[in-house]
Every structure is written in structure tokens, then in C-alpha cells.
C-alpha positions, 0 to 999 in steps of 0.5 A: 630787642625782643623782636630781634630776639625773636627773629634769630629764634624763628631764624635757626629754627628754619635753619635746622629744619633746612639742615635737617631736611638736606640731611634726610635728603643726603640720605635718601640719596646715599640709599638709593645709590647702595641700592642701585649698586647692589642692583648692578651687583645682582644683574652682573651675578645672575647666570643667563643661558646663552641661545645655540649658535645657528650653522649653516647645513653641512652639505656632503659632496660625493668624492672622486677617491678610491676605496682604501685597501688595507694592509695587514701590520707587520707584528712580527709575531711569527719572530718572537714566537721563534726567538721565544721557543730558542730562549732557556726558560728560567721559572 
């Protein structure tokens, strides 16, 4: 009876040290996965420059259009100025 006795105790006794190592293990593990994630969470938040755009050269070819002749805008002031002077003044 003793020996069975003995055996159950050595028995749990390395069955508590196997569930208390998974446990630790299940928590290392749960650490690194916060870990990794809060390290995809930092690479996502950090700003990176993003290089210039490369473009061809700009090539200026030589056109066959003439100068353009400007025009003077028909205002109308001359008109206003003599609608003006035909008006009463108010003041």
C-alpha cells in the first residue's frame, strides 16, 4: 500500500511540474504573439519617404504656328464715361 501510495505522490508531483511547464510555455508563447503583433503594429505606423518619380526628359520641339497678334478688349469705357456725364448726380 505504501509503495502505491508513493507512486501517486511522485506521480502528481511530475504531473504538476508538466502542467506548470505547458502553462509557462502557453505563456511564453502568448508573449511572443503580443510581441509580434505589436511589432507589425509599429512597422505599419512608421512613416517611410517614398523616392521621386523618375521622368523621361521633356523635349521642346520647334513649332510651325505663327506669333499671335493681340487685340486690344472692347471695355466700352468711352460709352460709360458718356452715359455717365448724361446722368443727374444725386450726392
Amino acid at each position: 500500500m505504501r509503495g502505491r501510495l508513493s507512486k501517486r505522490a511522485e506521480w502528481e508531483a511530475e504531473f504538476k511540474a508538466r502542467e506548470a511547464e505547458a502553462q509557462r510555455q502557453r505563456e511564453e508563447a502568448e508573449r511572443q504573439r503580443e510581441h509580434a503583433e505589436w511589432l507589425a503594429a509599429r512597422r505599419k505606423t512608421i512613416v517611410k519617404a517614398t523616392p521621386i518619380t523618375q521622368y523621361p526628359p521633356i523635349v521642346i520641339h520647334p513649332t510651325t504656328k505663327g506669333v499671335t497678334v493681340p487685340q486690344s478688349p472692347l471695355l466700352r469705357t468711352k460709352v460709360r464715361a458718356r452715359e455717365r456725364a448724361l446722368r443727374p448726380q444725386y450726392y
